[in-house]
C-alpha positions in Angstrom: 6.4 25.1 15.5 5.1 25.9 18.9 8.2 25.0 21.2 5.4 25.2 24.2 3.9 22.0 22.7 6.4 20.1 24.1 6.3 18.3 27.5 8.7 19.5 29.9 10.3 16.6 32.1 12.1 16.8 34.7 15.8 17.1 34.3 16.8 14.4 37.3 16.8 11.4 37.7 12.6 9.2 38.2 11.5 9.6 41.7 12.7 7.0 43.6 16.6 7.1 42.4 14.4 4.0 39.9 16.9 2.9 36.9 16.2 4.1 33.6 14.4 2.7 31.3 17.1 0.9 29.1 15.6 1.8 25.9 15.0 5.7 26.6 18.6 5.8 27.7 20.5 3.9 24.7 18.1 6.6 22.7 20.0 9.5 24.7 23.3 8.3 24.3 23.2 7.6 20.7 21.3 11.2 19.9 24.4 12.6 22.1 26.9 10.9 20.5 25.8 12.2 16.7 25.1 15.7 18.4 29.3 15.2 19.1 29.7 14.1 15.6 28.2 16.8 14.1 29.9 19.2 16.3 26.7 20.7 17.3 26.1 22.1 20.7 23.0 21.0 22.6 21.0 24.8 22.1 22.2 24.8 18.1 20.9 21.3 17.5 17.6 22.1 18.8 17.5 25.4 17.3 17.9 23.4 14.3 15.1 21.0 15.0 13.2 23.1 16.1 12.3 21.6 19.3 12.9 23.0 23.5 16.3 22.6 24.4 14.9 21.6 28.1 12.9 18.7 26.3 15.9 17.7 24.2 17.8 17.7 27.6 15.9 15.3 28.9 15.6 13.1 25.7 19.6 12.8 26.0 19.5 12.0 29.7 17.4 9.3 29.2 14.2 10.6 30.8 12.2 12.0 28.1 10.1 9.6 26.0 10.4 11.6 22.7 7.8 11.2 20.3 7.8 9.7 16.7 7.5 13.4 15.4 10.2 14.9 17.9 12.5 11.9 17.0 12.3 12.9 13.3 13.1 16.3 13.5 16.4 15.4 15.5 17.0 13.1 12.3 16.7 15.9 9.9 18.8 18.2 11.9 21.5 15.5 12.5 21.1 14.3 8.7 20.5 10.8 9.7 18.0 7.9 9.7 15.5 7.5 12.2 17.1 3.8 12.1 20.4 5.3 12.9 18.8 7.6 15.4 16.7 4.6 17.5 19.8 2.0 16.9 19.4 0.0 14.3 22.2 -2.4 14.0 22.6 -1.3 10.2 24.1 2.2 11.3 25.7 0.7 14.5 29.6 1.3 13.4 31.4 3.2 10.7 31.3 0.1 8.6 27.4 -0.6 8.6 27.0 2.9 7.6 29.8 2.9 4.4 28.3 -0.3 3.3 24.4 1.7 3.4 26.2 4.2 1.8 27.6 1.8 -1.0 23.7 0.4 -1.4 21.6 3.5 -1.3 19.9 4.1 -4.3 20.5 0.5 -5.9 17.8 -1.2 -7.8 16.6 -4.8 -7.2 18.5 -6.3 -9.8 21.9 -5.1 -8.1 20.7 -5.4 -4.7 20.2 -8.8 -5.8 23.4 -9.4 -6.7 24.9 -7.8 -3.6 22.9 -10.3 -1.6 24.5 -13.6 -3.8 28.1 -11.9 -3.3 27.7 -11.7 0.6 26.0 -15.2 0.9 28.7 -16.5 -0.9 31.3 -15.0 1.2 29.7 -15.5 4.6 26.5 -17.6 4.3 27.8 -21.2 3.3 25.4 -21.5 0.8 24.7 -25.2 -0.2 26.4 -26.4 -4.2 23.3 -26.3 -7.1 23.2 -29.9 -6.7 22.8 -30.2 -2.9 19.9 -27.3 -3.3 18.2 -29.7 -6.1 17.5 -32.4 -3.7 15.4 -30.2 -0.9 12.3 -28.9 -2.4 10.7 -26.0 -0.3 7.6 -24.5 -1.0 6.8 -21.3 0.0 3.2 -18.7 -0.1 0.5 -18.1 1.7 -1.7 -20.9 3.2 -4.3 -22.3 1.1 -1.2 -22.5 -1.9 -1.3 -26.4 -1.5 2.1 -26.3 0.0 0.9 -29.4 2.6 -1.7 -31.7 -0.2 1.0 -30.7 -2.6 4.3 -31.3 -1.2 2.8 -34.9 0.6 2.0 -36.2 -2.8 5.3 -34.6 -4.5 7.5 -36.3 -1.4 5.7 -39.3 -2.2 6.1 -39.3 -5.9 10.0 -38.4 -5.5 10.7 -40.7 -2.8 12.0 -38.2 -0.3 10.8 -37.4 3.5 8.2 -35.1 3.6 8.7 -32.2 5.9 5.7 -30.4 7.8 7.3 -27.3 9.5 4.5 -26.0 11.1 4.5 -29.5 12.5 8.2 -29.4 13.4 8.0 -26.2 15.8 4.9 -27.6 17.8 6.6 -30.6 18.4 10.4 -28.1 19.5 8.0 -26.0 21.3 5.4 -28.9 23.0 2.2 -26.7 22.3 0.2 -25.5 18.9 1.2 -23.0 16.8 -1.5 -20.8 18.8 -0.3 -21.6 22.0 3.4 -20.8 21.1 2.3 -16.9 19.9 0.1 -16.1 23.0 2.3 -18.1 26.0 5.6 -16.9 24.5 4.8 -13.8 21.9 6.3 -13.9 18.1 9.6 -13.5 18.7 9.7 -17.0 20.6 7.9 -18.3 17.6 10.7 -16.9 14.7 13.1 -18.7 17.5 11.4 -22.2 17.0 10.8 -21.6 13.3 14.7 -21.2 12.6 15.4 -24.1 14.8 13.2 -26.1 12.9 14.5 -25.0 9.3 17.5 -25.9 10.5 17.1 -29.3 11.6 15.0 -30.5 8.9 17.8 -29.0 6.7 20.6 -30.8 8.4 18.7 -33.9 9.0 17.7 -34.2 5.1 20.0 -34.5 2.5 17.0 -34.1 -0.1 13.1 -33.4 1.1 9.9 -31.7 0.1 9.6 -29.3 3.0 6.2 -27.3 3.6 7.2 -23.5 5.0 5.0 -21.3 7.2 3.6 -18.8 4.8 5.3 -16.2 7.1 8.8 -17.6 7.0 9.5 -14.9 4.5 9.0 -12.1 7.2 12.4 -13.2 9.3 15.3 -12.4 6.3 17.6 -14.8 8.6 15.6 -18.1 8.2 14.4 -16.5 4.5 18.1 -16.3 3.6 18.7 -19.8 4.9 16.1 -21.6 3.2 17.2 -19.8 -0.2 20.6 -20.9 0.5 19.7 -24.8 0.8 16.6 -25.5 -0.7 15.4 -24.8 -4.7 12.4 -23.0 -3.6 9.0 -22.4 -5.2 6.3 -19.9 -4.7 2.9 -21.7 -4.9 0.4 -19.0 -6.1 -3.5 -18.8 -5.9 -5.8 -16.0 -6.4 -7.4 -14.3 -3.3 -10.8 -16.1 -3.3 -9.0 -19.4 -3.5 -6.7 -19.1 -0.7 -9.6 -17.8 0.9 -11.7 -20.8 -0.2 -9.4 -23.4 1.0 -8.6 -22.4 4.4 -12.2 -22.0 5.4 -12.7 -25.5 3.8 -9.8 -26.9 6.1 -12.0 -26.0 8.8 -9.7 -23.1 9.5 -11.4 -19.8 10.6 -8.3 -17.4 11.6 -9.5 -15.0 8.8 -12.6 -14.8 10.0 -11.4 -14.3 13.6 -13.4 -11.2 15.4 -16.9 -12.0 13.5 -15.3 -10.1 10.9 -17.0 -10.0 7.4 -15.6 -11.8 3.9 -14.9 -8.7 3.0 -12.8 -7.3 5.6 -10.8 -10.8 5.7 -10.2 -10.8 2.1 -8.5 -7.3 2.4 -6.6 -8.4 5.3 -5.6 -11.6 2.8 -5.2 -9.5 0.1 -2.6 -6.9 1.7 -0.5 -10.0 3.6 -0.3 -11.0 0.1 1.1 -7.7 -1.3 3.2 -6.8 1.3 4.8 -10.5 0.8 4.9 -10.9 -2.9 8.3 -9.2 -3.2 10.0 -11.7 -0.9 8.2 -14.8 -2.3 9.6 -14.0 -5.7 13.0 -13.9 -4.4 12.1 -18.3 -4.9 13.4 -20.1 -8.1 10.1 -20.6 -9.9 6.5 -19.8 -9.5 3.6 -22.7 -9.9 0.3 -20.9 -10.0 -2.8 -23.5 -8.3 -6.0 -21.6 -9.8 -8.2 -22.9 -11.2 -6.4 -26.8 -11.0 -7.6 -29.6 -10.2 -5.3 -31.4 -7.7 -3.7 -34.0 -9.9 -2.7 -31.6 -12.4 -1.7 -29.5 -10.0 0.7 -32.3 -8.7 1.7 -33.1 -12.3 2.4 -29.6 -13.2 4.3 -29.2 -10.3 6.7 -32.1 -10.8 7.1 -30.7 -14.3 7.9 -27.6 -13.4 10.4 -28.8 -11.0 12.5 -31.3 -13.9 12.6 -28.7 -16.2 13.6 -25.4 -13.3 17.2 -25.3 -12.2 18.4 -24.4 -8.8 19.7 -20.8 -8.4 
């Protein structure tokens, strides 16, 4: 590697006596801290990386903004994760790190079963019979989760719970509005709040999730605890299908062609799959009418346990 490649910062301080940016200098405490635990001097450890010492210098002062690259090659050298490197809070303390350790290497099935154990020792998980009474249905939009789980509430006798509903109404703008005034993070915020009230407020429920609720594990983990959950399938073309005849263009956003937004559909839909199978049964839409939909549904739910 060509050690000229990379930028030389200054060793001080910014100009100015300005504070460091936090980020840059958590990143140079931590690399100097598993530099100590490896009982590796500053020269050996780059040596080892293969990086300038003087660049390296500045990473752990908290003035050189390292790239992805550099950042890996200190990983490999200090034999750990990037995640432990940037600070992750899974390699924060000895613990975090044993119990990685413990889980490294595990397939689904026992990772599955690891996930149970802790929910059961921490999470509060709700009894098979409270679960039974909250039905949540979970997938991507165009599933039927909202024509669906109206007409199952109302068959069962239960509230109905919109969720997407229950943020705007938290937040006191759209969905839209919440994502560009406040960013996602402030969204994931409202969307737990809401899980949470609508699963303390109702002792049984149909509840219609976000089709991204899967992508925060903590309100994923919550609504698996609580509610008997059920993945509502449907091929690509129909989800497709059904938003734009909603009156809903988001996949089309940026005059982008069918075929562009059906490859953005159909890779939100891969990268997802895994989670929404973590749900206690799977009712597949295609190709139904909506009453059987509705009746195959309610069937699937009497004959489905909980858990």
């Amino acid at each position: 590697m060509d050690l000229s490649a990379q930028p030389e910062l200054p060793e001080t301080s910014p100009a100015g006596g300005e504070a460091k940016d936090p980020f840059l200098a958590a990143l140079g405490e931590r690399t100097r801290a598993l530099r100590a635990r490896r009982g590796m001097t500053r020269k050996s450890l780059a040596k080892a990386a293969e990086v300038s010492e003087r660049h390296l210098a500045n990473v752990e002062m908290g003035v050189g903004n390292a790239s992805v690259q550099f950042l890996r090659q200190l990983a490999l050298a200090l034999d750990c994760s990037l995640a432990e490197l940037v600070g992750d809070e899974s390699a924060s303390s000895p613990e975090w790190l044993m119990i990685r350790e413990i889980l490294r290497g595990r397939g689904e099935a026992e990772l599955a079963e690891a996930r149970a154990a802790l929910v059961t020792m921490f999470g509060a998980p709700a009894s098979d019979a409270a679960r039974r009474q909250r039905i949540a249905l979970i997938g991507l939009r165009g599933a039927g989760k909202s024509s669906l789980g109206r007409a199952l509430a109302e068959r069962m006798r239960v509230p109905f719970v919109e969720l997407n509903r229950r943020i705007e109404a938290l937040a006191g703008c759209t969905l839209s509005e919440i994502h560009s005034l406040y960013g996602p993070a402030a969204y994931r915020r409202y969307e737990r709040r809401a899980l949470e009230e609508a699963i303390q407020g109702n002792s049984r429920a149909v509840i219609a999730t976000p089709g991204g609720i899967v992508s925060d594990p903590g309100a994923f983990n919550l609504l698996l605890a609580h509610c008997r959950t059920v993945w509502l399938q449907a091929t690509p073309e129909e989800h497709m299908g059904r938003v734009l005849a909603q009156g809903d263009t988001r996949p089309m956003a940026g005059n982008r062609g069918n075929a562009e937004a059906m490859n953005d559909l159909r890779r939100i839909l891969e990268s997802r799959a895994a989670f929404y199978s973590k749900a206690d049964a799977v009712f597949d839409t295609s190709g139904q009418g909506f009453e059987a939909a509705l009746d195959g549904l309610e069937r699937l739910l009497r004959d489905t346990p909980a858990g």
